[in-house]
C-alpha positions as CSV (number, residue, x, y, z in Angstrom):
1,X,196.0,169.3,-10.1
2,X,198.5,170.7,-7.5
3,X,201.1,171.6,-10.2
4,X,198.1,173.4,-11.9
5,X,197.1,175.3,-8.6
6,X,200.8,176.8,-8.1
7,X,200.9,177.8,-11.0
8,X,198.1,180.2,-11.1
9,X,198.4,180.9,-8.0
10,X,201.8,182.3,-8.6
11,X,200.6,183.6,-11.8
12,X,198.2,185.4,-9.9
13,X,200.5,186.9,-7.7
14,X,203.2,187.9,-10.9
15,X,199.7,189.8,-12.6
16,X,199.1,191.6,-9.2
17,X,202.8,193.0,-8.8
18,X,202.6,194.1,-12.3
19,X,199.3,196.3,-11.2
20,X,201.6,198.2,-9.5
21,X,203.7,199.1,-12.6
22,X,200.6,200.2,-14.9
23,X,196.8,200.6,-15.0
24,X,196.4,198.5,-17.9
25,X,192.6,197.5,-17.7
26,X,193.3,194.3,-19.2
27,X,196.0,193.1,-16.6
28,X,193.0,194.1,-13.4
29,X,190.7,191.9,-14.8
30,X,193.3,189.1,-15.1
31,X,194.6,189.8,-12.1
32,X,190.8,189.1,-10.5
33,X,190.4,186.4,-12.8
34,X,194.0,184.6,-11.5
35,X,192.5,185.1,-7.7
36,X,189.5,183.2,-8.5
37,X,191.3,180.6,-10.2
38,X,193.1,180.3,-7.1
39,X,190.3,180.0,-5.3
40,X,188.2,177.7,-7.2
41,X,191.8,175.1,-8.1
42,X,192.2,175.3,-3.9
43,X,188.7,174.4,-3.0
44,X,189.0,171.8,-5.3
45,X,192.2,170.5,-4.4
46,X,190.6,169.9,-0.6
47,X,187.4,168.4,-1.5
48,X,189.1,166.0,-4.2
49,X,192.0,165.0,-2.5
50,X,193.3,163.8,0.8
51,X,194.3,167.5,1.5
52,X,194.7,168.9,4.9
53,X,192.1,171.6,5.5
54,X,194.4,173.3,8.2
55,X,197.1,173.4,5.5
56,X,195.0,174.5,2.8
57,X,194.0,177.2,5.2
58,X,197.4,178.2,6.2
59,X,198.6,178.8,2.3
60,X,195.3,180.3,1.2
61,X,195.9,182.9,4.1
62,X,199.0,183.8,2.9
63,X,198.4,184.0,-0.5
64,X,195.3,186.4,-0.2
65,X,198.0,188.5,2.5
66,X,200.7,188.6,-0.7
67,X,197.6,189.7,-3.4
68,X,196.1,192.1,-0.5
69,X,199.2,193.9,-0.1
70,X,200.2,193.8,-3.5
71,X,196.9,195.4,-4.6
72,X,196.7,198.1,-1.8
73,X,200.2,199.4,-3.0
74,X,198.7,199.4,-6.3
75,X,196.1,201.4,-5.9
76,X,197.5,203.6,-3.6
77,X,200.6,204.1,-6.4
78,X,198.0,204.9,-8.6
79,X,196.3,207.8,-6.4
C-alpha cells in the first residue's frame, strides 16, 4: 500500500507541474483526482498500518506545500 501511495502521490505532483505547461482540461481534473488519491491512500496508510501520525503529518504537509505552489504558478502562468 505504501509503494502504491508514492506513486500517486508523485504522480500527482508530475500532473500538477505539467498544469503549468498547458490548460488542458483533462490534465486539471487529473491533477485534482491524483490529490485525492493522495489523500484517501495516506489516510489509509495511518489507520491500517502501524504508521506514525506525526510522520504522516510531516509528508502530507509537504506534499500539499509542492501541489500548492505548483498550482499557484499555474494559474498565475495562465493569467
Amino acid at each position: 500500500m505504501l509503494l502504491l501511495h508514492v506513486i500517486i502521490a508523485l504522480a500527482s505532483i508530475g500532473l500538477f507541474a505539467g498544469r503549468i505547461f498547458t490548460q488542458n482540461t483533462q490534465l486539471h481534473v487529473a491533477a485534482n483526482i491524483s490529490a485525492i488519491a493522495t489523500l484517501v491512500t495516506g489516510a489509509f496508510l495511518v489507520l491500517g498500518q502501524a504508521t506514525s501520525l506525526s510522520h504522516a503529518c510531516v509528508s502530507g504537509t509537504i506534499y500539499l506545500a509542492a501541489v500548492i505552489a505548483l498550482s499557484r504558478t499555474a494559474t498565475l502562468r495562465q493569467a
